[in-house]
BASE-467927 format. One record per residue (C-alpha): residue number from 0; residue in one letter; z, y negated, x. Coordinates in Angstrom, 2 decimals. Layout:
+-----+---+---------+---------+---------+
:   k : r :       w :       v :       u :
+-----+---+---------+---------+---------+
: NUM : a :       Z :       Y :       X :
...
+-----+---+---------+---------+---------+
This chain:
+-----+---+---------+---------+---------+
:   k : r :       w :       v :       u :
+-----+---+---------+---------+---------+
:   0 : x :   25.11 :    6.68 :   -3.59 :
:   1 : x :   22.85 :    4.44 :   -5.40 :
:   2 : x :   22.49 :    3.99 :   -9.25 :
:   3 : x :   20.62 :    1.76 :  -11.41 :
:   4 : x :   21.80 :    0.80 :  -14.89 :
:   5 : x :   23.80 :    2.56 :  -17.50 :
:   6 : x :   23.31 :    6.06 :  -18.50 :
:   7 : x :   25.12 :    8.55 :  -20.83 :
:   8 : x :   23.74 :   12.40 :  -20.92 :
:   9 : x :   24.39 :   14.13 :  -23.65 :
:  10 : x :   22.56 :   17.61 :  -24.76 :
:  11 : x :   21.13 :   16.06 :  -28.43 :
:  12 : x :   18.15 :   14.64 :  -29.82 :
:  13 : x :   17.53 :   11.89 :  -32.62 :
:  14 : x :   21.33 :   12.24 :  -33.67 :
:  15 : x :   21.60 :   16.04 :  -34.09 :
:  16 : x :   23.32 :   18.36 :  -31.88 :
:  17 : x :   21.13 :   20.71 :  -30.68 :
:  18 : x :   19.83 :   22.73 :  -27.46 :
:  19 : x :   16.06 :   23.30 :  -28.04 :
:  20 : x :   14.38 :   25.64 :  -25.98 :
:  21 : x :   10.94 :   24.76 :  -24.59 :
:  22 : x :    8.76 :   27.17 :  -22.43 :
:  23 : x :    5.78 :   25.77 :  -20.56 :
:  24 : x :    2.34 :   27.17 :  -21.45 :
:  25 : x :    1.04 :   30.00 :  -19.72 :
:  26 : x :   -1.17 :   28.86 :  -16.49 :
:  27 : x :   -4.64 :   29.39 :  -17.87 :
:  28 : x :   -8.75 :   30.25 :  -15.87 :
:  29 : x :   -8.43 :   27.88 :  -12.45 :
:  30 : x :  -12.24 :   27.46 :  -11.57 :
:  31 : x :  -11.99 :   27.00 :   -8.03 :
:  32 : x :   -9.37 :   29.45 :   -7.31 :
:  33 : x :   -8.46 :   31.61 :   -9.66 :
:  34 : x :   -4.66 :   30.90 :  -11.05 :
:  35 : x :   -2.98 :   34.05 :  -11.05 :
:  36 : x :   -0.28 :   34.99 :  -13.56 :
:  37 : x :    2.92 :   33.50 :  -13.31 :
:  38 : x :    6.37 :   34.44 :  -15.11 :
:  39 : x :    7.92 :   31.17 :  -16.53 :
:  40 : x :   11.36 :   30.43 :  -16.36 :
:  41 : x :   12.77 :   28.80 :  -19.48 :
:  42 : x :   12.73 :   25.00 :  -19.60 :
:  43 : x :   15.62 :   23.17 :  -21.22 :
:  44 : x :   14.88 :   19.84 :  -23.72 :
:  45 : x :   18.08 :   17.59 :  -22.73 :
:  46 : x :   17.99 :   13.87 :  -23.62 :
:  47 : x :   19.42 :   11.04 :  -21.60 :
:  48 : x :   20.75 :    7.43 :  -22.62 :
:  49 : x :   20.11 :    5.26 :  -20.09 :
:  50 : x :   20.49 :    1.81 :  -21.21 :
:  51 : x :   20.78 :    2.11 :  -24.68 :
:  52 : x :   17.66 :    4.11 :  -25.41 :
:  53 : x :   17.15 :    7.84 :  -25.19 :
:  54 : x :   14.79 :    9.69 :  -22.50 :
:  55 : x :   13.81 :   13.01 :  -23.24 :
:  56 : x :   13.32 :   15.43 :  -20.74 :
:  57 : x :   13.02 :   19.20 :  -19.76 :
:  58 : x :   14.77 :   21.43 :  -16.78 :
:  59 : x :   13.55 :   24.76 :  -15.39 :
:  60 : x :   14.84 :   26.49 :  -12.27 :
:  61 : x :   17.76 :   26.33 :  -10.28 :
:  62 : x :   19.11 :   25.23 :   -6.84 :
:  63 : x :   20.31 :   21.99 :   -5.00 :
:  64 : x :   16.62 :   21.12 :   -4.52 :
:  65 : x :   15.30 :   18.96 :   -7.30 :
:  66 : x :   12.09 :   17.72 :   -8.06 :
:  67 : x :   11.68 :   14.98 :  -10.63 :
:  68 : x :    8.06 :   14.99 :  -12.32 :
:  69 : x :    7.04 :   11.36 :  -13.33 :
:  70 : x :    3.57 :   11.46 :  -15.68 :
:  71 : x :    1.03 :    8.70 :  -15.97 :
:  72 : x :   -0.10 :    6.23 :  -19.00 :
:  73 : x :   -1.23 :    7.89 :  -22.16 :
:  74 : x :    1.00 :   11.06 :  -20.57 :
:  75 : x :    3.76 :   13.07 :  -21.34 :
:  76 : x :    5.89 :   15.88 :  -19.79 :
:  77 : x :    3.69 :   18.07 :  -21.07 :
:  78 : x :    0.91 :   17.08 :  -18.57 :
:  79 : x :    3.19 :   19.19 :  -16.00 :
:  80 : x :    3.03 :   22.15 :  -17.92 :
:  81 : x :    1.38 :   24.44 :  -15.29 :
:  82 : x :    3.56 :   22.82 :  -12.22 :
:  83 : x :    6.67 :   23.27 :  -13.97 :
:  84 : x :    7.34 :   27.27 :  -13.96 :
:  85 : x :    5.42 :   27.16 :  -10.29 :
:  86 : x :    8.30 :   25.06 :   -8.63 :
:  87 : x :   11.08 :   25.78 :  -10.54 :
:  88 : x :   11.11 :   29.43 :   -8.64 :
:  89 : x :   12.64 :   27.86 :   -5.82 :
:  90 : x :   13.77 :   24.52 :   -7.33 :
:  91 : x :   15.61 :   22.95 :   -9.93 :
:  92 : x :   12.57 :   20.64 :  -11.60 :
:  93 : x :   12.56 :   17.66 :  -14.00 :
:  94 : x :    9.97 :   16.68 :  -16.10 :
:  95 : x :   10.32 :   13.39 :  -18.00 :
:  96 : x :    8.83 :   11.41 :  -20.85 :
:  97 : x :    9.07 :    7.92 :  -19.50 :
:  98 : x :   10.88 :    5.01 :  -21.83 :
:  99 : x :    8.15 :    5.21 :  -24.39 :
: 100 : x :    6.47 :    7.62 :  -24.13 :
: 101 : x :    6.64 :   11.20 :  -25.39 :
: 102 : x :    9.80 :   12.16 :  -27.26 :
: 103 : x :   11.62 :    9.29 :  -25.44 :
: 104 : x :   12.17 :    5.88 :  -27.16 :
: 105 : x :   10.54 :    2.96 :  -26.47 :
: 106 : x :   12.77 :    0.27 :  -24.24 :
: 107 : x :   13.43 :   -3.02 :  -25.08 :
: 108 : x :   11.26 :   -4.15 :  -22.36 :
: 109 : x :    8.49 :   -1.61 :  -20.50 :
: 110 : x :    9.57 :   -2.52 :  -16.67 :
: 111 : x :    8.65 :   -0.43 :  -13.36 :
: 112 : x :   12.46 :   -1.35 :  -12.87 :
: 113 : x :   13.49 :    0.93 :  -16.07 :
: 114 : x :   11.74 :    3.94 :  -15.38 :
: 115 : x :   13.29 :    3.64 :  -11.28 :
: 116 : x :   16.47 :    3.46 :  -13.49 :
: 117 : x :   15.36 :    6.69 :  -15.80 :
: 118 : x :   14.85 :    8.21 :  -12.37 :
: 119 : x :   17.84 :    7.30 :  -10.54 :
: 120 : x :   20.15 :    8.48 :  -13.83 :
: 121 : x :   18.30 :   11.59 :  -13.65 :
: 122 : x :   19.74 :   12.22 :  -10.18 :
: 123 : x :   22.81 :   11.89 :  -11.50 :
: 124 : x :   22.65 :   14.03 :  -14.25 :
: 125 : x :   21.76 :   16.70 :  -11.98 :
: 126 : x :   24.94 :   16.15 :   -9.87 :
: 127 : x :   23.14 :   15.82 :   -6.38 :
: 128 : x :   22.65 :   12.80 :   -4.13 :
: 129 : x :   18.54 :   13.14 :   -3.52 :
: 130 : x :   15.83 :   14.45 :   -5.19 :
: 131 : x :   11.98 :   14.67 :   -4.26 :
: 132 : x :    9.65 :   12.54 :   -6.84 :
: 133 : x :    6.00 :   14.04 :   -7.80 :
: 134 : x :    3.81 :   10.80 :  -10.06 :
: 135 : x :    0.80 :   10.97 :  -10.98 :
: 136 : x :   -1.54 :    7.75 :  -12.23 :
: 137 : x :    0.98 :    5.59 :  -13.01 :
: 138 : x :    3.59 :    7.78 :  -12.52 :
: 139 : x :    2.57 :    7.25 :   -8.86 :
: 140 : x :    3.95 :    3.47 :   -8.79 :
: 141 : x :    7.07 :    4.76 :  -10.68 :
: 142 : x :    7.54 :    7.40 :   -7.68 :
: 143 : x :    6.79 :    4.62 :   -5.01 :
: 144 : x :    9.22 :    2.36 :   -6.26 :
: 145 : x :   11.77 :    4.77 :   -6.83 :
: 146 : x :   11.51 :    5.71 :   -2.97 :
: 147 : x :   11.10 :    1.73 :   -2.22 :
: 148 : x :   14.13 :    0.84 :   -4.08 :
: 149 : x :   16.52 :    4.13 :   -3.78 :
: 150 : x :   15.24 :    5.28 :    0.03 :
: 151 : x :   18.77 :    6.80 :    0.37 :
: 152 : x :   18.44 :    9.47 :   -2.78 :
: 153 : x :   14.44 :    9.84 :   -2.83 :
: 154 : x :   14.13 :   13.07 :    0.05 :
: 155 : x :   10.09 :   13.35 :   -0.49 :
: 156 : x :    7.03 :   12.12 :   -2.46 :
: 157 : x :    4.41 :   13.48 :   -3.47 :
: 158 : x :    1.39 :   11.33 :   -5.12 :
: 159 : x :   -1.14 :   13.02 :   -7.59 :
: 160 : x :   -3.98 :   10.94 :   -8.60 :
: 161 : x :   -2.90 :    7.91 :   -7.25 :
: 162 : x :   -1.67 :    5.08 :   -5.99 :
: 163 : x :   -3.93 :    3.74 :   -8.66 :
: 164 : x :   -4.65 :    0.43 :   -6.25 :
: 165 : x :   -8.01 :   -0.41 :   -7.85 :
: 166 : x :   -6.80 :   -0.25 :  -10.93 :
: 167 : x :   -4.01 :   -2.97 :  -10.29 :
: 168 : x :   -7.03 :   -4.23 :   -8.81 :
: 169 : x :   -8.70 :   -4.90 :  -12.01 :
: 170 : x :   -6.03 :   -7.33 :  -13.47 :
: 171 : x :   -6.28 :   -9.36 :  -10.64 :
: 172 : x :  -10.13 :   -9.63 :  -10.40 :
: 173 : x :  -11.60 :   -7.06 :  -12.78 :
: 174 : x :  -15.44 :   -8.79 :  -12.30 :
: 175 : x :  -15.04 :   -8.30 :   -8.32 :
: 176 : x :  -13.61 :   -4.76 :   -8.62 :
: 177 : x :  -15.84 :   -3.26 :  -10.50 :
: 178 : x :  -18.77 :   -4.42 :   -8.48 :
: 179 : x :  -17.38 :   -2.41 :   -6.18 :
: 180 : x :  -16.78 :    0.44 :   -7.81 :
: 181 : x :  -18.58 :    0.57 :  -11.55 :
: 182 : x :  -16.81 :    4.03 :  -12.21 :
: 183 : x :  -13.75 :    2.02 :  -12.49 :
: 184 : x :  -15.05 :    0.87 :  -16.04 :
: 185 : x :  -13.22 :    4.58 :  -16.76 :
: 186 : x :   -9.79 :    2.82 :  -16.94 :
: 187 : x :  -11.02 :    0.72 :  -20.01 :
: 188 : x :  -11.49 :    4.02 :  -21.62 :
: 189 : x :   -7.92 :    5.22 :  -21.29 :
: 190 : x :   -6.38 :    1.88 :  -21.46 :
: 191 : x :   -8.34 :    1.52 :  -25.11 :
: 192 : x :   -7.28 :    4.88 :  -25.87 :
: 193 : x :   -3.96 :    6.11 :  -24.85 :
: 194 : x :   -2.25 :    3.76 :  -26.84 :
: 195 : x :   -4.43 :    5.06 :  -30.16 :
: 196 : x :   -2.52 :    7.26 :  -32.64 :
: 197 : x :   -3.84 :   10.43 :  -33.45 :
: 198 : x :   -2.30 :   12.88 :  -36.27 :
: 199 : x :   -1.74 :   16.46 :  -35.61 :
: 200 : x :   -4.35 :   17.45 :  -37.63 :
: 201 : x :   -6.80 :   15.32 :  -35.94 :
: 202 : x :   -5.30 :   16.69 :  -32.50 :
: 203 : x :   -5.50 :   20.23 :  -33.55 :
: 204 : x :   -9.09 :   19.34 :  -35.02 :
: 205 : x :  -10.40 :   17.68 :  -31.67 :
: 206 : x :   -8.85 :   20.78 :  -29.49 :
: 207 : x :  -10.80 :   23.28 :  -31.34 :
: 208 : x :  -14.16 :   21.04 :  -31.10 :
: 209 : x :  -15.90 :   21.94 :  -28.09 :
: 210 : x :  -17.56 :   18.46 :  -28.08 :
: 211 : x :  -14.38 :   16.69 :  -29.22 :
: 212 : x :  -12.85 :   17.93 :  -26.10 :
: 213 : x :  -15.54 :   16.73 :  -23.57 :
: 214 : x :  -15.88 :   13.49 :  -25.04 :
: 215 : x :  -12.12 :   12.67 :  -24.95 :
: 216 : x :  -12.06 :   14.56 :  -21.39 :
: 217 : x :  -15.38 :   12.68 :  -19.90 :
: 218 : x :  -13.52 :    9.53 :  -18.45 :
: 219 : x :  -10.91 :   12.43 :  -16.79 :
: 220 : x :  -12.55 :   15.76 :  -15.76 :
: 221 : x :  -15.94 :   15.90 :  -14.26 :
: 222 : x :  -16.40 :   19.77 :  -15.73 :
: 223 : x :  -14.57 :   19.07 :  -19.08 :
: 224 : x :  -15.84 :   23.18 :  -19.48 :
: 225 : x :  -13.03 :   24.63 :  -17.35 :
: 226 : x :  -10.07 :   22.70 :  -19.49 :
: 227 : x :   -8.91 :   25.67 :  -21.55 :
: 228 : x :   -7.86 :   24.34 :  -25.56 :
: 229 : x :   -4.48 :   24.93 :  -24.19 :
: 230 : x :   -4.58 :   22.95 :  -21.25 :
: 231 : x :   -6.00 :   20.36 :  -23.43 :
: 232 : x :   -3.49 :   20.12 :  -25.59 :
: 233 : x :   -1.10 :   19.40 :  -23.37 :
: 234 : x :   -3.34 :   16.41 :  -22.41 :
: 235 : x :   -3.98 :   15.20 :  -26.12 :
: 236 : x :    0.03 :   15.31 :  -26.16 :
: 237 : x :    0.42 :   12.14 :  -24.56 :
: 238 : x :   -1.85 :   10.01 :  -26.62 :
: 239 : x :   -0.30 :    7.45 :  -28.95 :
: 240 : x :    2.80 :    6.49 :  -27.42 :
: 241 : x :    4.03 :    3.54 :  -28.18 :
: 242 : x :    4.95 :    1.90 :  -24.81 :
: 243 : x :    1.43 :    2.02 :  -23.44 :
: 244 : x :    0.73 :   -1.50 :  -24.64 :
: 245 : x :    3.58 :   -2.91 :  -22.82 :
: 246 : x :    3.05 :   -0.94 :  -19.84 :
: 247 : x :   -0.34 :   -2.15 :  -19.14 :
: 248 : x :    0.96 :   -5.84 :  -19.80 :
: 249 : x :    3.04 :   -5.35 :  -16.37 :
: 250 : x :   -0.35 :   -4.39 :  -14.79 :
: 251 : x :   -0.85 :   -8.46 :  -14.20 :
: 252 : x :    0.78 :   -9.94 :  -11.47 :
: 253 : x :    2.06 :   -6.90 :  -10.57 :
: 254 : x :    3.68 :   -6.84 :   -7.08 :
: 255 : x :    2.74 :   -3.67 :   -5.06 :
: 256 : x :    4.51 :   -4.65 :   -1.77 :
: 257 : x :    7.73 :   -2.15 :   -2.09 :
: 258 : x :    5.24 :    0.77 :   -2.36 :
: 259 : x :    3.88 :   -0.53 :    1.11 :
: 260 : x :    7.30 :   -0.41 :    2.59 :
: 261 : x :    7.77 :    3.69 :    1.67 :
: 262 : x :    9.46 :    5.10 :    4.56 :
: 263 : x :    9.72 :    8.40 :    2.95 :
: 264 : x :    7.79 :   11.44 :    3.32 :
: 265 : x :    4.57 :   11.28 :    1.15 :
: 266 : x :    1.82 :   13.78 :    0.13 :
: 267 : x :   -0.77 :   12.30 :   -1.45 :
: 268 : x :   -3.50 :   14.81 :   -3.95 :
: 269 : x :   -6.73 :   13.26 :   -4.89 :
: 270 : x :   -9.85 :   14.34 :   -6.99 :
: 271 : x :  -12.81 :   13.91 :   -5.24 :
: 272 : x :  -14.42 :   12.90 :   -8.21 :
: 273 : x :  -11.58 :   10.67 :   -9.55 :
: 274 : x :  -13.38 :    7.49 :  -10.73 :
: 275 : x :   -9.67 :    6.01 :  -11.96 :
: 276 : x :   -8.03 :    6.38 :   -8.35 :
: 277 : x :  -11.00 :    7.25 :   -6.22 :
: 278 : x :  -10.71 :    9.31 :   -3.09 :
: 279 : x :  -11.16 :    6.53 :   -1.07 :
: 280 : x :   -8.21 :    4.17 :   -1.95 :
: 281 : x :   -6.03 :    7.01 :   -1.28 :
: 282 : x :   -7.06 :    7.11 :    2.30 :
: 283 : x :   -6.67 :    2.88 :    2.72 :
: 284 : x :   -3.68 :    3.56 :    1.11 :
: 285 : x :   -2.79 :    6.36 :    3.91 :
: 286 : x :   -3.78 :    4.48 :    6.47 :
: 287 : x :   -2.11 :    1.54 :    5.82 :
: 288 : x :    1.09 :    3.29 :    5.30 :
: 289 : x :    2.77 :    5.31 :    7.76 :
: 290 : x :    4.85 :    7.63 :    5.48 :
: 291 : x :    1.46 :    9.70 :    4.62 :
: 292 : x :    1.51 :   12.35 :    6.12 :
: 293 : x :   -1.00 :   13.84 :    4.37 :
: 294 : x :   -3.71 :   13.62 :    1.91 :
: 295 : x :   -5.38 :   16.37 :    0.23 :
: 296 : x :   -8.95 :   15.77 :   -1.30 :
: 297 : x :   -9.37 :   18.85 :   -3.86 :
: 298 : x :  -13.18 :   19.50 :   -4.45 :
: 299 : x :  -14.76 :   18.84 :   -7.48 :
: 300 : x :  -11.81 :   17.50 :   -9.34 :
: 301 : x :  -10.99 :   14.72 :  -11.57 :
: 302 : x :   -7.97 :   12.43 :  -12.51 :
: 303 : x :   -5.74 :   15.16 :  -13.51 :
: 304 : x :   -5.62 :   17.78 :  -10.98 :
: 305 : x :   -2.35 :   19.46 :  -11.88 :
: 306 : x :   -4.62 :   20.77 :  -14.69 :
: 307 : x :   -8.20 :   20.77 :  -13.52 :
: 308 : x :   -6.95 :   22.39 :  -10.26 :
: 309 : x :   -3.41 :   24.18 :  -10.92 :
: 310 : x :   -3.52 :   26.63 :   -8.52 :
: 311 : x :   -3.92 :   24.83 :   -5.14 :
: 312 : x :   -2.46 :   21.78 :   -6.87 :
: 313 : x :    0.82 :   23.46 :   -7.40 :
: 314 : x :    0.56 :   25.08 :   -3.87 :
: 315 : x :    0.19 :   22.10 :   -1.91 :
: 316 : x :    2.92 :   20.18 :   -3.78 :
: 317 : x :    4.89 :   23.20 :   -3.46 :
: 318 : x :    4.15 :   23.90 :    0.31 :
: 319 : x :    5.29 :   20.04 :    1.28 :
: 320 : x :    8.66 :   20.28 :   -0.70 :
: 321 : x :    9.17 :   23.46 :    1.27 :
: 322 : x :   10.37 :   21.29 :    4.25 :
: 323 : x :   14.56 :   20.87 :    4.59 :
: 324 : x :   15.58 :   17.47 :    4.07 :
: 325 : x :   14.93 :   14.78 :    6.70 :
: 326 : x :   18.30 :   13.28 :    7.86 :
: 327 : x :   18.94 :    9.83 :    7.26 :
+-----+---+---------+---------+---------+
């Protein structure tokens, strides 16, 4: 067994003993597919100390199987809202805010190293010795670390959105990158905005603006029309967190060689009009790396297509988990 850093769990939040109760949102209109009704199992708020800071998080399901959900920059665990109560029929599932973000509190330094940690204590929290890992964006890296760095307790990986290669691209050489691929110019968008505050009111204001919604969903969705308010809202949640700053500052000089290395099991789900993580550096990426065994392209979608696309997003995630456990 393999554990990085110090971790307490504990079943509180901000200093008061409490057990909150959080169910998912119902799985809305899927515009491909159709996503068909689905009963949601109740998902637990728990927090997590893991060294010295707090890490929210949410359970659902049950079962030695478990499936840790890592979100991207400018996201939340609320961006897994319609994979959550599709998994966790057959699976114990674990959807975190990373060190920063969400209802978790920033860390004393934003490191790839500390959210492998948040990972890794995670594990342990749930009392087994592997897990499977689902990132998406930058949650992507997190996941191919995690298998990088704990191969012995990572089982499977599945990779939504990403590896976002041409975006660590763009620190290195942003003027070269982007001649290659202008649509790239999309991270800017997010960078400049995830990190931007936004009041509840002026949330709940932008959901219900029809326009409000397809401007902030442009640089994401290419059919911002089949985002329901609700599904929305669970991507507004994200915004404003105060570790995106100091997450992006790790994007230079960042060191993507361990993610090269996986030797893990990986799915990997693109958009095939993702202009953050483009359908195309997900196949280099697969074909430069053995452990794909798999890439799914899904038609007409975006950057986020766990809620463009829920349906065959959650099937195909779902479907590769499925397998038993490789042995070591």
């Amino acid at each position: 067994m393999t554990f990085i850093g110090e971790v307490t769990f504990r079943s509180v939040g901000r200093g008061q003993d409490y057990r909150q109760r959080e169910t998912g949102s119902r799985v809305g209109r899927d515009s491909i597919l159709g996503v068909e009704s689905v009963s949601e199992p109740e998902a637990e708020r728990r927090d997590l100390v893991v060294n010295g800071r707090r890490v929210a998080f949410v359970q659902a399901g049950d079962g030695e199987r478990v499936c840790v959900l890592v979100h991207g920059l400018g996201g939340c665990r609320r961006h897994w809202a319609a994979t959550i109560p599709a998994l966790a029929r057959t699976r114990r599932v674990v959807a975190v805010d990373l060190p920063g973000f969400g209802d978790s509190e920033k860390p004393r330094a934003s490191t790839i190293g500390n959210a492998v940690a948040v990972i890794d204590a995670l594990r342990v929290s749930c009392g087994v010795e592997r897990i499977d890992v689902v990132g998406h964006s930058l949650g992507t890296l997190v996941a191919c670390e995690a298998a990088a760095r704990l191969p012995q307790t990572v089982d499977r990986v599945v990779l939504a959105g990403g590896p976002i290669t041409s975006v660590l691209a763009l620190f290195d050489a942003p003027i070269a990158t982007l001649r290659r691929d202008p649509g790239l110019a999309n991270f800017f968008v997010e960078a400049a905005t995830a990190g931007l505050p936004l009041p509840a009111a002026i949330q709940a204001l932008i959901t219900r603006t029809p326009w409000a919604r397809k401007l902030a969903l442009a640089p994401y969705v290419p059919h911002p029309d089949d985002i329901s308010e609700e599904m929305f809202g669970h991507f507004l949640a994200g915004v404003g967190a105060p570790g995106t700053l100091s997450t992006l500052r790790q994007g230079f000089g960042y060191d993507f060689t361990a993610a090269l290395t996986l030797t893990r099991p990986t799915l990997l789900i693109g958009g095939e009009l993702d202009r953050i993580a483009p359908a195309s550096d997900l196949r280099r990426f697969a074909a430069a790396n053995p452990a794909v065994q798999r890439v799914e392209i899904l038609p007409g979608t975006g950057h986020l297509p766990m809620l463009e696309r829920p349906t065959p997003f959650n099937r195909l995630v779902a479907e590769f988990l499925s397998f038993a456990p490789e042995s070591r």
